[in-house]
C-alpha positions as CSV (number, residue, x, y, z in Angstrom):
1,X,-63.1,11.1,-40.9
2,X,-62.4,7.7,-39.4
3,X,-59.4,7.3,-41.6
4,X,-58.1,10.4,-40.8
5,X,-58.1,9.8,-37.2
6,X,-56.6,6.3,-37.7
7,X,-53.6,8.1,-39.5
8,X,-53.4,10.1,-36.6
9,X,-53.3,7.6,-33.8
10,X,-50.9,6.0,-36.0
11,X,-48.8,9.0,-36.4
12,X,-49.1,9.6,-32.7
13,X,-47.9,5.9,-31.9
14,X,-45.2,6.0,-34.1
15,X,-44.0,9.2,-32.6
16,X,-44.6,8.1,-29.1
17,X,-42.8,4.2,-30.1
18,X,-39.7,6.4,-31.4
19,X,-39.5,8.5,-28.2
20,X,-39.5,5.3,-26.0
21,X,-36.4,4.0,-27.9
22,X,-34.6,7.7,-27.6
23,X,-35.3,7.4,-23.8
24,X,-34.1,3.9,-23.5
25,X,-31.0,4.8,-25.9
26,X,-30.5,7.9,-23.4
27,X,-30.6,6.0,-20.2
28,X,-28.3,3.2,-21.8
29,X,-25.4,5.4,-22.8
30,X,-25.6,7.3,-19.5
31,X,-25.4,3.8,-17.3
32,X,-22.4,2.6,-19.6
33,X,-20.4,5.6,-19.3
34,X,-21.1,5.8,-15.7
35,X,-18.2,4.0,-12.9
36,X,-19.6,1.0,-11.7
37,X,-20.3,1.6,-7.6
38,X,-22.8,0.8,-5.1
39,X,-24.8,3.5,-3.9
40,X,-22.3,6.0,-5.2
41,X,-20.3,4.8,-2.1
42,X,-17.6,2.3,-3.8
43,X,-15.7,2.3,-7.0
44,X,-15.9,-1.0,-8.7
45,X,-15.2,-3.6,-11.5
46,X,-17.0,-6.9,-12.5
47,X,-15.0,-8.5,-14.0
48,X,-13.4,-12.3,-13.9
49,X,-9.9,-13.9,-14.6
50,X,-8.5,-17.7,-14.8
51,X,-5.0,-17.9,-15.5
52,X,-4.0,-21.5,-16.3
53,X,-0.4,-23.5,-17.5
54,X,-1.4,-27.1,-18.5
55,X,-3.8,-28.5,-16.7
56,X,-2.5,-26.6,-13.3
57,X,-4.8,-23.4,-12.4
58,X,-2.2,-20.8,-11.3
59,X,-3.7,-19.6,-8.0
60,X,-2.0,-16.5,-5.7
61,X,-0.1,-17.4,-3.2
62,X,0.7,-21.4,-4.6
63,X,3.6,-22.8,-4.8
64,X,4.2,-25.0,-8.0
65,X,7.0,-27.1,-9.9
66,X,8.5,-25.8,-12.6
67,X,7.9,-29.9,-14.6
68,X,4.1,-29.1,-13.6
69,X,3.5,-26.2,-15.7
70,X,3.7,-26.3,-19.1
71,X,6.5,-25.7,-21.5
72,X,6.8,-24.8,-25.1
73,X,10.3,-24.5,-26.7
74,X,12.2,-23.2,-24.0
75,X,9.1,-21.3,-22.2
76,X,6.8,-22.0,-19.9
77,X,3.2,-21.0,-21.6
78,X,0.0,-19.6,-19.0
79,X,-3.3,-19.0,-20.6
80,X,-5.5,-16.2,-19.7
81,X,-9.0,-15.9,-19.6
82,X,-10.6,-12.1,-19.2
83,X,-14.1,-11.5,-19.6
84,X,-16.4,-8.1,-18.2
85,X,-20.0,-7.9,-17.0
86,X,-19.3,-4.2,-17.2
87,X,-21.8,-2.2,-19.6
88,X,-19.1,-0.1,-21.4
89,X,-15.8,-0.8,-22.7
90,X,-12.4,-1.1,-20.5
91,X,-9.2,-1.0,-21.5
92,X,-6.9,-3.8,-19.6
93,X,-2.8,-4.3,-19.2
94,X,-0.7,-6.6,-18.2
95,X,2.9,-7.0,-16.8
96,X,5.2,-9.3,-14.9
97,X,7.8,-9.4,-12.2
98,X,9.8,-11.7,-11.9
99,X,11.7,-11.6,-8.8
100,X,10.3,-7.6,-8.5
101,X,12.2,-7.4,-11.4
102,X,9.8,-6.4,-14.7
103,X,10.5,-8.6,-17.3
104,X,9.8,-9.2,-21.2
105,X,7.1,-11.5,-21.8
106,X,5.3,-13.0,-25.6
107,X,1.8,-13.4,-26.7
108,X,1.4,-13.9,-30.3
109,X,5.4,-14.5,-31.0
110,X,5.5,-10.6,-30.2
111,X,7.5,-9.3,-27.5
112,X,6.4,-7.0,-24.8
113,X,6.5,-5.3,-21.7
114,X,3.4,-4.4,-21.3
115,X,0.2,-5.5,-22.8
116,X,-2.4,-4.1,-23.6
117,X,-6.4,-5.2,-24.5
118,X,-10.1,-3.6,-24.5
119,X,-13.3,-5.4,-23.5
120,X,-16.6,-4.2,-24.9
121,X,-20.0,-4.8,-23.9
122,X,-20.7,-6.8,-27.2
123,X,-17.0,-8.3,-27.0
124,X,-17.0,-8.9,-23.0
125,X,-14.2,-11.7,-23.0
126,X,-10.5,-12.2,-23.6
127,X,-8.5,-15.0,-24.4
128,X,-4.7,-15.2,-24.8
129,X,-1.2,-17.3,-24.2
130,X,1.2,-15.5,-22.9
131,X,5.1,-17.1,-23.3
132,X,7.9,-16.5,-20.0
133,X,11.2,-17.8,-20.4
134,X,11.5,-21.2,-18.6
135,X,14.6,-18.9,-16.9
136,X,12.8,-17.2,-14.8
137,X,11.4,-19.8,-13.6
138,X,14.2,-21.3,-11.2
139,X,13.6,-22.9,-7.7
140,X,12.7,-19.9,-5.1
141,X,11.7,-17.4,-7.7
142,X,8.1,-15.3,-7.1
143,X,6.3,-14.7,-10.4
144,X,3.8,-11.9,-10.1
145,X,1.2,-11.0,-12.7
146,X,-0.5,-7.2,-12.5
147,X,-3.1,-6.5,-14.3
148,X,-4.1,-2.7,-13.9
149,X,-8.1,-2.4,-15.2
150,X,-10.3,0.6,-16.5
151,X,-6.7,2.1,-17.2
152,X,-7.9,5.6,-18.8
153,X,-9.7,6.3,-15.0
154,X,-7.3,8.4,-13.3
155,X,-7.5,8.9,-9.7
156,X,-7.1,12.5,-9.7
157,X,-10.5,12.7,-11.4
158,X,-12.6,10.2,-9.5
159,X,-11.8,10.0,-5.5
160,X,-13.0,6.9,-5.3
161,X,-10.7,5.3,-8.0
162,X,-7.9,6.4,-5.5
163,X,-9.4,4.8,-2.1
164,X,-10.0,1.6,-4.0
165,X,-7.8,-0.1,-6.0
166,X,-8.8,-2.4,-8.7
167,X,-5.6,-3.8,-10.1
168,X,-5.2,-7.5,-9.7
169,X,-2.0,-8.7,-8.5
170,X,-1.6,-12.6,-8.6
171,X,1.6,-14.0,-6.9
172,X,3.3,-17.2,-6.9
173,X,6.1,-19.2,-6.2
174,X,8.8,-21.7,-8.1
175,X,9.0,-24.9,-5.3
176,X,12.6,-26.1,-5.0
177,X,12.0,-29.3,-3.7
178,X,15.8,-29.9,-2.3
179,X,15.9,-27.1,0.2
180,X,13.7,-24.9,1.8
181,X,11.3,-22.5,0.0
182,X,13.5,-19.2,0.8
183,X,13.4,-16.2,-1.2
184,X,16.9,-14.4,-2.2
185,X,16.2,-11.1,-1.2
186,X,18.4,-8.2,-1.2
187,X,19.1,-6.9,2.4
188,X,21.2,-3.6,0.9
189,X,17.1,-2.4,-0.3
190,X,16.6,-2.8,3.7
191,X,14.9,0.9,4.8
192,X,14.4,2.1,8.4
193,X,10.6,2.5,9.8
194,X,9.4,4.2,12.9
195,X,7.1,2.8,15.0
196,X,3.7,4.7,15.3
197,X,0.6,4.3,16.3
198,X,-2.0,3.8,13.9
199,X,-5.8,3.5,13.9
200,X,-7.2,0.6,11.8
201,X,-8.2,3.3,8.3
202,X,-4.7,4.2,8.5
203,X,-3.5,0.9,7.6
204,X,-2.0,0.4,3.7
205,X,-2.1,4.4,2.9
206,X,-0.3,6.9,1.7
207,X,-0.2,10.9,1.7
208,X,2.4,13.3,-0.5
209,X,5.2,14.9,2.0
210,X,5.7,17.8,-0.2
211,X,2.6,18.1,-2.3
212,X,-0.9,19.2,-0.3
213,X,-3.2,17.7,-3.1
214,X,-5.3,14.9,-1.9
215,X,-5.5,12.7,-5.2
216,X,-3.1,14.4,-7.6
217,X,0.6,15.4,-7.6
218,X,1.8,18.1,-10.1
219,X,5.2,17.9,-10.4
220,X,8.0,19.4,-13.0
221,X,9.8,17.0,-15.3
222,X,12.3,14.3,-13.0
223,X,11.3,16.3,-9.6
224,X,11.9,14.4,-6.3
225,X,8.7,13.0,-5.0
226,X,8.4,12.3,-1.3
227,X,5.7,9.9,0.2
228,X,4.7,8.5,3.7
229,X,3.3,5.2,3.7
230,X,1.3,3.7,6.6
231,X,2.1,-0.3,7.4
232,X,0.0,-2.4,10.2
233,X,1.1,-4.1,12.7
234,X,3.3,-7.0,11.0
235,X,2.7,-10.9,11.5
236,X,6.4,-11.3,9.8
237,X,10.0,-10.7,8.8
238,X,10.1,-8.0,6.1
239,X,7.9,-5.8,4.2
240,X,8.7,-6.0,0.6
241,X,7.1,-2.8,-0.9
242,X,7.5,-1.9,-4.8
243,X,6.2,1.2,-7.0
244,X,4.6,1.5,-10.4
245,X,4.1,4.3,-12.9
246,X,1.0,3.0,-15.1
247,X,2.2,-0.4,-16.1
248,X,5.9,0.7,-15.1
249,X,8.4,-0.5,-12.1
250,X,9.9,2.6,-11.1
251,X,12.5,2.8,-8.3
252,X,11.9,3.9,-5.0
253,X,14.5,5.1,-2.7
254,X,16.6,4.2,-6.0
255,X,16.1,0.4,-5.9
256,X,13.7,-2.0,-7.4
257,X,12.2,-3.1,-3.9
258,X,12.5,-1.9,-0.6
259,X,12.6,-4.4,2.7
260,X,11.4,-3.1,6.0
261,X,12.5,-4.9,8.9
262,X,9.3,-5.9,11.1
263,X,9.1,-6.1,15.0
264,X,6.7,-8.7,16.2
265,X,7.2,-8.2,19.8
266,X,5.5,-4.6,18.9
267,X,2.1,-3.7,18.5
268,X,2.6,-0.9,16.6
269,X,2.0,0.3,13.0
270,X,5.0,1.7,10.8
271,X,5.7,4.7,9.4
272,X,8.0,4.8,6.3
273,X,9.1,7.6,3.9
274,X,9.9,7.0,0.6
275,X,11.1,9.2,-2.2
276,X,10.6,8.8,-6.4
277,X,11.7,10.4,-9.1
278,X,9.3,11.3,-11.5
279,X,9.5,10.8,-15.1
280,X,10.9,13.0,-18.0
281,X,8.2,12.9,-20.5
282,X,5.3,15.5,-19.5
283,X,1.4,13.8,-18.5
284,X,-0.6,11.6,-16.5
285,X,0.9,8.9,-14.7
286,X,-1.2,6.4,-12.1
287,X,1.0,6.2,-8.8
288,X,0.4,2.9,-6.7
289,X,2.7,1.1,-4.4
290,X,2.2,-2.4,-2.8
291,X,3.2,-4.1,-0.1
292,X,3.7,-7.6,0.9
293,X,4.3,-9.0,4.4
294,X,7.4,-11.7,3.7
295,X,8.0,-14.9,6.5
296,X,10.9,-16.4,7.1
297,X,9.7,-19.2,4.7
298,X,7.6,-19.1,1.6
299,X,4.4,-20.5,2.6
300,X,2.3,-19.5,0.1
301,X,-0.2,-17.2,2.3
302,X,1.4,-13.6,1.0
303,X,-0.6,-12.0,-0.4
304,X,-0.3,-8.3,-2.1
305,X,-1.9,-5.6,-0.3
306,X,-2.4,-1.9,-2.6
307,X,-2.0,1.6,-1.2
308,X,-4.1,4.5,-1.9
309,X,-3.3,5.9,-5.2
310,X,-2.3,8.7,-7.0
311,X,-2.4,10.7,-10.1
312,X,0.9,12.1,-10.8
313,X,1.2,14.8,-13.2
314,X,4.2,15.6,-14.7
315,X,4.1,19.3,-16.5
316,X,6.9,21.4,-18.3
């Protein structure tokens, strides 16, 4: 009789220890597939990045000489590190301007555009070289790295994906030591604004003119796309504002960049319209512009502000 109930506490135990391990399975696959936020509130990434040429640490909003970063058979080489604190796996990509201009770029003696990379909670870090031709590296030129994360979230399904963005935009500057540190901007991408007032959660957004969806466009197959963006009350010359696609410049107002003429004497927001094209090939694109303030001289202080995003959905 004692035996018998010893095989049973056992058998009991054993079903109760297996159980425990379902549940703690359960709960751990429901937390990893969840969106990181606080209190349901915020849409959020942990994650970290150190982007280094030599022994310089490229920092946004530095300016640097080209002799001080380092170069490898007629390119200057930056080294990435990427690494997650994330409990589920995230898929990562990177592309460059140069001069808001997108540019070919190597890692691995393999050309790309864009690049692309996954971090998993038991491989949580990332670490590459990636190769720029020293040419784009002349005196006065902006070099801007964007790395879009969690790339398969689209805003259209989570809201809060769309209030907050999570791409990381890291901008600096080629020093010409002869001259002053002035950009060459285009003033033929120069757009008019209208002055408005704005209240302060109207600054940096962004509604569709001739869609009524909140988070998601659905358009037809290279349709006109209208949009209003919402600037603050400039400490500058210009707004330089730009558009991506995913991980893809796309023109607005046909051109690479747009300028928008500031007035400091004002103390009003601006209003700006802008138009896109959207693309042939039917699904799921990420819309997000960004907008820098631009000074009369580089000072290394401009940093890249992101609008409210978009899904656009392109359908036949």
């Amino acid at each position: 009789m004692d035996f018998l109930n010893s095989k049973k506490k056992i058998v009991v135990f054993l079903i109760s220890f297996v159980c425990t391990i379902l549940a703690m399975l359960l709960v751990r696959m429901i937390f990893a597939q969840e969106q990181p936020n606080e209190a349901g509130e915020t849409y959020k990434l942990n994650t970290a990045l150190t982007i280094a040429s030599g022994s310089e640490k490229i920092i946004s909003g530095n300016m640097y000489k080209c002799n001080q970063l380092t170069e490898e058979k007629g390119k200057i080489k930056y080294d990435f590190q990427m690494e997650s604190y994330d409990l589920r796996s995230e898929t990562f990509e990177l592309s460059i301007l140069c001069n808001y201009s997108q540019c070919d770029f190597y890692v691995e003696g393999k050309k790309f555009k864009k690049y692309r990379w996954q971090l998993k909670e038991d491989s949580p870090q990332k670490n590459f070289s990636v190769m720029l031709d020293k040419s784009k590296h002349r005196p006065n030129s902006s070099i801007i790295f964007i790395i879009r994360q969690d790339i398969t979230e689209k805003s259209m399904n989570n809201e809060l994906v769309s209030e907050s963005s999570n791409t990381i935009k890291t901008a600096f500057y080629i020093k010409d030591t002869k001259t002053q540190n002035n950009e060459n901007l285009d003033l033929l991408n120069l757009i008019n604004a209208k002055k408005v007032k704005l209240n302060s959660d109207q600054n940096f957004t962004m509604t569709c003119l001739n869609r009524k969806q909140q988070i998601g466009i659905k358009v037809k197959p290279r349709e006109n796309v209208s949009m209003r963006i919402y600037l603050p009350k400039p400490k500058g010359k210009y707004f330089l504002i730009w558009c991506y696609l995913n991980s893809d410049l796309t023109k607005i107002n046909g051109k690479q960049y747009c300028l928008i003429k500031t007035n400091n004497e004002s103390d009003k927001g601006l209003q700006v319209d802008i138009s896109l094209v959207a693309p042939k090939k039917r699904g799921q694109y990420e819309l997000e512009v960004y907008g820098q303030l631009k000074k009369n001289e580089v000072d290394g202080q401009e940093s890249i502000n992101s609008f409210n995003r978009y899904t656009l959905e392109v359908e036949e």
